[in-house]
Gaussian input, Z-matrix of N, CA and C with variables (Angstrom, degrees):
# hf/3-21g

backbone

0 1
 N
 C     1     B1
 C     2     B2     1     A1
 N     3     B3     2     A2     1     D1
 C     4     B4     3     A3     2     D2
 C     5     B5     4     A4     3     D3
 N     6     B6     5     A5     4     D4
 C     7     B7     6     A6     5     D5
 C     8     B8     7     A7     6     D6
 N     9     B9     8     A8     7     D7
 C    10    B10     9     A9     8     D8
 C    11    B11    10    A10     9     D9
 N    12    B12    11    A11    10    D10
 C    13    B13    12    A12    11    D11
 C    14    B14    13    A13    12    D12
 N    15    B15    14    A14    13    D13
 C    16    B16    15    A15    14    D14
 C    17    B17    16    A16    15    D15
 N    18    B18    17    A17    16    D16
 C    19    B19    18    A18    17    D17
 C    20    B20    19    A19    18    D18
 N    21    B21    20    A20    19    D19
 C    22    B22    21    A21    20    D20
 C    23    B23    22    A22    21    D21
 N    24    B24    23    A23    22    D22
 C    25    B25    24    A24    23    D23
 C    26    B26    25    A25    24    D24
 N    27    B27    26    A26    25    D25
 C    28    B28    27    A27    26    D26
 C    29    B29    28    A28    27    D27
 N    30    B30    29    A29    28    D28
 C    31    B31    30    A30    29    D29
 C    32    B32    31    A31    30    D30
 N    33    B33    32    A32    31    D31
 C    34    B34    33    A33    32    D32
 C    35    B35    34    A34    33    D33
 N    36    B36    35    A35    34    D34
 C    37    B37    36    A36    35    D35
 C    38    B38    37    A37    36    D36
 N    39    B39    38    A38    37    D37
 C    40    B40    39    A39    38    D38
 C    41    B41    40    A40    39    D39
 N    42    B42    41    A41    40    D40
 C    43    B43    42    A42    41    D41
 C    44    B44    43    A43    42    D42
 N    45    B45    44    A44    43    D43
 C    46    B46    45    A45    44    D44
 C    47    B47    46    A46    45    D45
 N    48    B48    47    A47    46    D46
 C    49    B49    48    A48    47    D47
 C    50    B50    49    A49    48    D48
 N    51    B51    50    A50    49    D49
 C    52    B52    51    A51    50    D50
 C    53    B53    52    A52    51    D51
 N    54    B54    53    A53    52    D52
 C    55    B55    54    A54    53    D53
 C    56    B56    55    A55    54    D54
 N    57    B57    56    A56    55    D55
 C    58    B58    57    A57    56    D56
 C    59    B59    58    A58    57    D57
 N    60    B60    59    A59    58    D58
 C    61    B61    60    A60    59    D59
 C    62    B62    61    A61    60    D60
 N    63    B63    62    A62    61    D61
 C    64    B64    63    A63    62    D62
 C    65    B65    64    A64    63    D63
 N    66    B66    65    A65    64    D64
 C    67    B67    66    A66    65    D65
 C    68    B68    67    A67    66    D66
 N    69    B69    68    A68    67    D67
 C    70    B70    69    A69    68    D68
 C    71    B71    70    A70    69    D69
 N    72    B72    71    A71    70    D70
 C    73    B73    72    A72    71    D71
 C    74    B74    73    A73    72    D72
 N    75    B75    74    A74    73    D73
 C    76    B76    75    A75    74    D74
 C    77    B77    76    A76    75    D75
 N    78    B78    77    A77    76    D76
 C    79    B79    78    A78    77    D77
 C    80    B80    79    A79    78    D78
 N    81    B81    80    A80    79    D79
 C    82    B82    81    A81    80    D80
 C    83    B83    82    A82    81    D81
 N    84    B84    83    A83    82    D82
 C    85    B85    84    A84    83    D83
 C    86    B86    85    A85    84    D84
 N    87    B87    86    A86    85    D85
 C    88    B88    87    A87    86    D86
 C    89    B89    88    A88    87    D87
 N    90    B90    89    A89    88    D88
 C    91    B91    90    A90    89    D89
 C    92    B92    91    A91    90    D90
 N    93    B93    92    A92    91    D91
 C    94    B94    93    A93    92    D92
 C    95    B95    94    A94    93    D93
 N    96    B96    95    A95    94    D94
 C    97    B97    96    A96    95    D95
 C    98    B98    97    A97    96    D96
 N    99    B99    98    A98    97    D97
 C   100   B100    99    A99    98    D98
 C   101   B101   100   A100    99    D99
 N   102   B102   101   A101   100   D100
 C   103   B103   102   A102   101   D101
 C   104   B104   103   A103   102   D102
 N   105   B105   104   A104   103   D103
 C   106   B106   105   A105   104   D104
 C   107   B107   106   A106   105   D105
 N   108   B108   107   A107   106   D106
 C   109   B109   108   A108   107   D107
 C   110   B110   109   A109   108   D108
 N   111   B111   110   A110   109   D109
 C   112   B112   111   A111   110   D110
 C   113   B113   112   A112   111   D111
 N   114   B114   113   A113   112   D112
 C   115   B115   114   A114   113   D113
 C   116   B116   115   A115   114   D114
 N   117   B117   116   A116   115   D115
 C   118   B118   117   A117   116   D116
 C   119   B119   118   A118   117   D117
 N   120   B120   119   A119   118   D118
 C   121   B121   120   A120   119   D119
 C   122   B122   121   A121   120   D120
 N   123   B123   122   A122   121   D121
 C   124   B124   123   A123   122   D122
 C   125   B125   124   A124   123   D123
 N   126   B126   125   A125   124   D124
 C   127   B127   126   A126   125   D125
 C   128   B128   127   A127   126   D126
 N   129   B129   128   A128   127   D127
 C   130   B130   129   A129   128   D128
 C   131   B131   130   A130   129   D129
 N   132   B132   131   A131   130   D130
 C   133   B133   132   A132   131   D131
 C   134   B134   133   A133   132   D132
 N   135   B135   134   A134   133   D133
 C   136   B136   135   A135   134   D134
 C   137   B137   136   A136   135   D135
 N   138   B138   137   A137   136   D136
 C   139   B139   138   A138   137   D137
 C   140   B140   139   A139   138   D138
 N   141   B141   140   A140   139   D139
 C   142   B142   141   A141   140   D140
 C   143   B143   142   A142   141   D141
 N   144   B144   143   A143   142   D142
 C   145   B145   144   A144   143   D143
 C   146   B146   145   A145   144   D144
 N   147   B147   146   A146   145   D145
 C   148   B148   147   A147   146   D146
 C   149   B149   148   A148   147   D147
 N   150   B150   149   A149   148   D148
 C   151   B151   150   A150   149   D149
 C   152   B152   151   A151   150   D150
 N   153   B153   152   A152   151   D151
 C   154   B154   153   A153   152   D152
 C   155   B155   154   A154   153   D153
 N   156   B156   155   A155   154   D154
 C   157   B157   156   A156   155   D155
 C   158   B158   157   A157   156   D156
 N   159   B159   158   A158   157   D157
 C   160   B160   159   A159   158   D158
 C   161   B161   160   A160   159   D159
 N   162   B162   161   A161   160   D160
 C   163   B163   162   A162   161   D161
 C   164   B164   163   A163   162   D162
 N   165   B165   164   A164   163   D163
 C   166   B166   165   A165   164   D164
 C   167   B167   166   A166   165   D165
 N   168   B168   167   A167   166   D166
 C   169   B169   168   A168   167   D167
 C   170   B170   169   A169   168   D168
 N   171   B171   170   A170   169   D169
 C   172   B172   171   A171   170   D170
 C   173   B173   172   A172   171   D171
 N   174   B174   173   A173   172   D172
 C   175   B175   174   A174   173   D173
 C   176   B176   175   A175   174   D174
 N   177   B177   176   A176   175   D175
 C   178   B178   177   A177   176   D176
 C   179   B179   178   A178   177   D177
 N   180   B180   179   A179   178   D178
 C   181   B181   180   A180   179   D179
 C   182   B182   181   A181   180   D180
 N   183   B183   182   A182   181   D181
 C   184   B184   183   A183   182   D182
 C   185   B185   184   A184   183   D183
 N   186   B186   185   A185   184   D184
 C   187   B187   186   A186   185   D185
 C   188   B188   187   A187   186   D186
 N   189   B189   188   A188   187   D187
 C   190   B190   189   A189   188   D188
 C   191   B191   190   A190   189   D189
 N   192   B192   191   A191   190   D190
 C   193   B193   192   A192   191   D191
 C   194   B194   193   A193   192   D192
 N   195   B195   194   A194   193   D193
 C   196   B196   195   A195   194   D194
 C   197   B197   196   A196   195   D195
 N   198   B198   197   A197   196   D196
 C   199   B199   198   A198   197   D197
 C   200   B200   199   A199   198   D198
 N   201   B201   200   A200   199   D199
 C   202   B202   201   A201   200   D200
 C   203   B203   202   A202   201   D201
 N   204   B204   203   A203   202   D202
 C   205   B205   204   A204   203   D203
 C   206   B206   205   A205   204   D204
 N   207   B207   206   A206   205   D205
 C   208   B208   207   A207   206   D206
 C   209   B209   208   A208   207   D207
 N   210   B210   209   A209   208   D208
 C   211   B211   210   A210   209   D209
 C   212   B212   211   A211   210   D210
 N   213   B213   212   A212   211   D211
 C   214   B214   213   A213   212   D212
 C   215   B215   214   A214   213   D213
 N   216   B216   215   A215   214   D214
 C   217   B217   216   A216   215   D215
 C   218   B218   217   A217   216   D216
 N   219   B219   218   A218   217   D217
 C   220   B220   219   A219   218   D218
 C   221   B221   220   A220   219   D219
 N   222   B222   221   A221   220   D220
 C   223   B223   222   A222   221   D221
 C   224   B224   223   A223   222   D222
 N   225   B225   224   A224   223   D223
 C   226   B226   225   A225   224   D224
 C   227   B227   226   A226   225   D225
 N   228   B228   227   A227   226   D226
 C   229   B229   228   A228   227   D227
 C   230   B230   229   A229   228   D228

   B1=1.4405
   B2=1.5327
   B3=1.6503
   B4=1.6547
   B5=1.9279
   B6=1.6828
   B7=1.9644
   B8=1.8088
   B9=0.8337
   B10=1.6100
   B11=1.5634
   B12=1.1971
   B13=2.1925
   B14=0.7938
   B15=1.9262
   B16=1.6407
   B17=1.2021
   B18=1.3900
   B19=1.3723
   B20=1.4890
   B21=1.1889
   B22=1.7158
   B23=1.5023
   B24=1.5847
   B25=1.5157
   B26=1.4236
   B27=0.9989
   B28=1.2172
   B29=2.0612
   B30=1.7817
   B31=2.1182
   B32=1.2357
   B33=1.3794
   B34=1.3234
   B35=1.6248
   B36=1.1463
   B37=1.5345
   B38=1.5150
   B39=1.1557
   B40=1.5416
   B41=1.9500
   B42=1.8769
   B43=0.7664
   B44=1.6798
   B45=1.0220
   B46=1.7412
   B47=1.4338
   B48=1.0559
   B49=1.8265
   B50=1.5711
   B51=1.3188
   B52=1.1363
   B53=1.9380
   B54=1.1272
   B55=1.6983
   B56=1.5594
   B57=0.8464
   B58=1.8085
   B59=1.8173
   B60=1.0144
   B61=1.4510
   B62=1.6732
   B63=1.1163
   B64=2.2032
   B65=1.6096
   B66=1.3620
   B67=1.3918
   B68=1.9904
   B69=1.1296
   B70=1.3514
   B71=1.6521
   B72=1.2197
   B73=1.7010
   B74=1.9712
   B75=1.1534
   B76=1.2731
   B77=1.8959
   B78=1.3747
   B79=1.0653
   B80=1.4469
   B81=1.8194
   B82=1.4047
   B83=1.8484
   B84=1.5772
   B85=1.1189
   B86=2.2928
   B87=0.9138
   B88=1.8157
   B89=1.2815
   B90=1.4228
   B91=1.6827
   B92=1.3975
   B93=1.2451
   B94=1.6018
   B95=1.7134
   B96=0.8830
   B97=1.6983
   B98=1.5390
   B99=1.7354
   B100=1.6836
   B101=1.2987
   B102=1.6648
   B103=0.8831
   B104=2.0012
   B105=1.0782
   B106=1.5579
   B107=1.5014
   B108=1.1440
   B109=1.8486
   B110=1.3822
   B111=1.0381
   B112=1.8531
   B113=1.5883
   B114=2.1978
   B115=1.1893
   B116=1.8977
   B117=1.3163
   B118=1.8104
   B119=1.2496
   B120=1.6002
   B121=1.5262
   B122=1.2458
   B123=1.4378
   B124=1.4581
   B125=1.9664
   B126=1.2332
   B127=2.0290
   B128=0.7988
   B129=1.4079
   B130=1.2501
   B131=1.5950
   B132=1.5508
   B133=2.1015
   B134=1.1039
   B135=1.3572
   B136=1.8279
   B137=1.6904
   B138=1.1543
   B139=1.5978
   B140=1.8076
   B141=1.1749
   B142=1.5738
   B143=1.4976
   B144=1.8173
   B145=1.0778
   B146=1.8383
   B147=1.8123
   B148=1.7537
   B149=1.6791
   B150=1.4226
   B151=1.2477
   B152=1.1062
   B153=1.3945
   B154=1.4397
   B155=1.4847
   B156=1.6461
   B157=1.1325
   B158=1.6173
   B159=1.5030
   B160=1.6045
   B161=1.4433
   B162=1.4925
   B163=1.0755
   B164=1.7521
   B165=1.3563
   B166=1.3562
   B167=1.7122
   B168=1.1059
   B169=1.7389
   B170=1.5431
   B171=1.5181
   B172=1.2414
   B173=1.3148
   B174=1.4996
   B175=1.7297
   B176=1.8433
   B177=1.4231
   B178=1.2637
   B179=1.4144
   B180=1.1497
   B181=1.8803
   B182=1.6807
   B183=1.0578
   B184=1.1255
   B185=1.9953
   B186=1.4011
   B187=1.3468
   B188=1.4447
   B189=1.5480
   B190=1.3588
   B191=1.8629
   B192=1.0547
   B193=1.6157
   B194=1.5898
   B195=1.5309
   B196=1.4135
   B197=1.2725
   B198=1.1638
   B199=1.3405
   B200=2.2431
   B201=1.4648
   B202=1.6677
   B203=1.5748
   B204=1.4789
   B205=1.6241
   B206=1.2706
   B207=1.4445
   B208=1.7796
   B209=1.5925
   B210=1.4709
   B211=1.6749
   B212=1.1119
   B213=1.4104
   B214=1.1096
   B215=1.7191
   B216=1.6191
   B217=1.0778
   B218=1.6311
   B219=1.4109
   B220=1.2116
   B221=2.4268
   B222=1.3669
   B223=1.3017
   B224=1.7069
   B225=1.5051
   B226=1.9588
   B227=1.1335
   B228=1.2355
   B229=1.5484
   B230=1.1880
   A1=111.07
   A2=109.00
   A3=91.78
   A4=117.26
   A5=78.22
   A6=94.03
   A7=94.26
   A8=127.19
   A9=104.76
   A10=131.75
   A11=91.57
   A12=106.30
   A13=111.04
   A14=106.32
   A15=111.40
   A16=103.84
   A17=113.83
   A18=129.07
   A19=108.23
   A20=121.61
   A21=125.87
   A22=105.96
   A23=129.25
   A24=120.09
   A25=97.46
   A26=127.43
   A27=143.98
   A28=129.74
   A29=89.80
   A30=83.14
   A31=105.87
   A32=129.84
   A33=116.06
   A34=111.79
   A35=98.73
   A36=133.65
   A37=111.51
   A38=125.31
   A39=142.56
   A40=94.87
   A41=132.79
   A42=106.87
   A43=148.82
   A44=148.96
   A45=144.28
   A46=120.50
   A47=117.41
   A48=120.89
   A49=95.21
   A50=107.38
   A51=115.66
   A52=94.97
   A53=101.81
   A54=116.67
   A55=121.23
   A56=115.69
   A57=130.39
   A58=99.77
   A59=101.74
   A60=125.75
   A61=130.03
   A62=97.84
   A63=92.40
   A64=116.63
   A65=120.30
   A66=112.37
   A67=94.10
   A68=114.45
   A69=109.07
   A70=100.61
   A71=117.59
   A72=118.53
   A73=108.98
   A74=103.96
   A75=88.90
   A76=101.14
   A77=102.36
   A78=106.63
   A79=135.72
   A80=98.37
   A81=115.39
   A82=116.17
   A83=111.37
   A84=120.94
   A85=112.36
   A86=96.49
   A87=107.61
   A88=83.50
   A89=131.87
   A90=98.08
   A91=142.59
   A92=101.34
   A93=125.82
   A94=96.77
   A95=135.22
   A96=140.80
   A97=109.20
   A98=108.52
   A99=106.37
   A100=122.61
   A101=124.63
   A102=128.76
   A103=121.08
   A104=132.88
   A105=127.82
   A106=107.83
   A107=117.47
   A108=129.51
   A109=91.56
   A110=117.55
   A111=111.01
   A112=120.56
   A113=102.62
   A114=100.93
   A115=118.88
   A116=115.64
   A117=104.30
   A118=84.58
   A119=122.75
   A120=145.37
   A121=78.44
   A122=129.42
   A123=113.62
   A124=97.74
   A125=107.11
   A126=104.97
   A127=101.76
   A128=131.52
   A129=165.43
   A130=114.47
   A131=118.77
   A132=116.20
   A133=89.49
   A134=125.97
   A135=132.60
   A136=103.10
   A137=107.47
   A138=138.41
   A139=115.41
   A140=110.30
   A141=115.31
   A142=81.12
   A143=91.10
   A144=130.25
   A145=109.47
   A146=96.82
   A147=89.36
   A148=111.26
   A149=115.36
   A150=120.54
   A151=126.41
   A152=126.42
   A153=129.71
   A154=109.99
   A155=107.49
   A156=118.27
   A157=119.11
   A158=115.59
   A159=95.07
   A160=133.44
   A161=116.05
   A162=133.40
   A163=98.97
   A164=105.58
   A165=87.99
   A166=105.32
   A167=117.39
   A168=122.69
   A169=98.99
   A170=136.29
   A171=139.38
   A172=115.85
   A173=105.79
   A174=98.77
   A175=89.73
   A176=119.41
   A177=131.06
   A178=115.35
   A179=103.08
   A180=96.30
   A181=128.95
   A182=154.21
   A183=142.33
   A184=124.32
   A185=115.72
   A186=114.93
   A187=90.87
   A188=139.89
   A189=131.47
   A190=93.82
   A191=123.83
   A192=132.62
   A193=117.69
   A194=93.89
   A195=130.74
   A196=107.87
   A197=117.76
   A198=105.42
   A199=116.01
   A200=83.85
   A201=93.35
   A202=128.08
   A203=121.21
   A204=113.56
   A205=82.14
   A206=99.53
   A207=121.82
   A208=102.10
   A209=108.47
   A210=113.89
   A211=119.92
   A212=122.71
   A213=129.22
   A214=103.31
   A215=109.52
   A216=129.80
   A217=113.24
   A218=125.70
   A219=98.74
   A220=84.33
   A221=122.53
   A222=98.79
   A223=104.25
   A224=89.20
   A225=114.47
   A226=85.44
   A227=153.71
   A228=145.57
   A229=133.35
   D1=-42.56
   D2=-172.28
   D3=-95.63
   D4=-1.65
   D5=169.17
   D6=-80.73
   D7=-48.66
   D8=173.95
   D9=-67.19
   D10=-27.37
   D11=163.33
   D12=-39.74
   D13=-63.95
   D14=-177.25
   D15=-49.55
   D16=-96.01
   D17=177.52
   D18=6.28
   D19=-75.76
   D20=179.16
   D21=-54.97
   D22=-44.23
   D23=-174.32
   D24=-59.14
   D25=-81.79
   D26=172.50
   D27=-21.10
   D28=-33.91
   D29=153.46
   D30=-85.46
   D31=24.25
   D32=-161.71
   D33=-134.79
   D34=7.61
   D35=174.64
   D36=82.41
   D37=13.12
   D38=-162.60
   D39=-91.89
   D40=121.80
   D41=147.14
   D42=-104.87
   D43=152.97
   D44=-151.26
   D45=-132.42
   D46=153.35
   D47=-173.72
   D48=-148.75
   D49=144.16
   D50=-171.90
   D51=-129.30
   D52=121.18
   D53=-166.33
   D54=-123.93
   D55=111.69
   D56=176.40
   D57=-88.83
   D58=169.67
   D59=169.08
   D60=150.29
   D61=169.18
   D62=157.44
   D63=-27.18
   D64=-51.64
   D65=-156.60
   D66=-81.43
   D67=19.27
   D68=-178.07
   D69=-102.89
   D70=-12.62
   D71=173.60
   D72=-131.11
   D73=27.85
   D74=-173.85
   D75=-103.77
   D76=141.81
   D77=-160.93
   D78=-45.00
   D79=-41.88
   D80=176.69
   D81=-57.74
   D82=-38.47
   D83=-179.91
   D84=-73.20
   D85=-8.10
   D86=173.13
   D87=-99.98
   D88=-66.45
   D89=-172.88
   D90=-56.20
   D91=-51.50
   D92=145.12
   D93=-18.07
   D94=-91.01
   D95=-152.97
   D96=-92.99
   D97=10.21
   D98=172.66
   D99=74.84
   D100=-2.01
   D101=-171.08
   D102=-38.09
   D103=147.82
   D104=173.33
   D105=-90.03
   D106=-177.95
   D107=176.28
   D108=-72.79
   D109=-49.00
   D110=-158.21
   D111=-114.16
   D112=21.75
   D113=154.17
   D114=-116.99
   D115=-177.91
   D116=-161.21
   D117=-136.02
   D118=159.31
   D119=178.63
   D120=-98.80
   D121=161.47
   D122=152.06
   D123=-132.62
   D124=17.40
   D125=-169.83
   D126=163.43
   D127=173.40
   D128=-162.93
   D129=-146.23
   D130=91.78
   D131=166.44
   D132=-70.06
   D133=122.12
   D134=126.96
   D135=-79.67
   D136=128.52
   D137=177.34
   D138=-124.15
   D139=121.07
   D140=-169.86
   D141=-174.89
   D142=161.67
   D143=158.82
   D144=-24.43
   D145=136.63
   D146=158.27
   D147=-123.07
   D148=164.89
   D149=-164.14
   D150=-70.85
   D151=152.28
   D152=-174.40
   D153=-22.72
   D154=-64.46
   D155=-166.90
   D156=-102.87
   D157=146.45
   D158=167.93
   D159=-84.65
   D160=20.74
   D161=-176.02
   D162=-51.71
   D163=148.74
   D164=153.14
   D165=-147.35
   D166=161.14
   D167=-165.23
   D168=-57.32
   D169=154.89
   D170=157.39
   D171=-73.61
   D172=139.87
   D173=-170.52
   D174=-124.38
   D175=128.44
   D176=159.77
   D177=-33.35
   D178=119.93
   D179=157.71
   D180=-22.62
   D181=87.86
   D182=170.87
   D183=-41.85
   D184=113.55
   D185=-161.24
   D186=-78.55
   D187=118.93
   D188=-163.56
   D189=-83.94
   D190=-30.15
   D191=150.83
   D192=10.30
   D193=-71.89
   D194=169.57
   D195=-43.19
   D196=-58.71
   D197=-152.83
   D198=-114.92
   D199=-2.14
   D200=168.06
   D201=-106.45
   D202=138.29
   D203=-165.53
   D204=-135.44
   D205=128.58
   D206=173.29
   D207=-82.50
   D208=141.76
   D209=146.90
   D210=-119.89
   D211=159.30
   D212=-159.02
   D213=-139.01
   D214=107.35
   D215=-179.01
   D216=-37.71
   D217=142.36
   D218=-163.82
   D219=-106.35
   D220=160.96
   D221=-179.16
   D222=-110.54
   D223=133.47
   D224=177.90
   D225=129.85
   D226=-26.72
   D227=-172.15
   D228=-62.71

């Protein structure tokens, strides 16, 4: 449903991001919006304007290196 939103904002010159995170279970934000026990936020569409151009900045390869730490089971444990 919100992959076709985009999709439609977006032939329509409208651009959209569809965003998960913390503030999707944090408590103040379910109260804030009334949320119940047994209903779920699941994202956030931000919809705005898109830019002059479709350029978009170059982004470096990400070295996944960086950002993963192996463990190593120890054995009898």
């Amino acid at each position: 449903m919100v992959t076709t939103l985009s999709l439609l904002l977006h032939s329509h010159g409208w651009g959209s991001i569809w965003r998960t995170g913390a503030a999707v279970e944090a408590p103040q934000v379910r109260k804030y919006l009334g949320l119940g026990d047994g209903e779920q936020l699941r994202g956030w569409l931000y919809i705005g304007t898109r830019t002059e151009t479709d350029s978009v900045p170059e982004r470096l390869p990400l070295d996944v290196r960086t950002r993963i730490s192996w463990t190593h089971a120890t054995p009898g444990l």
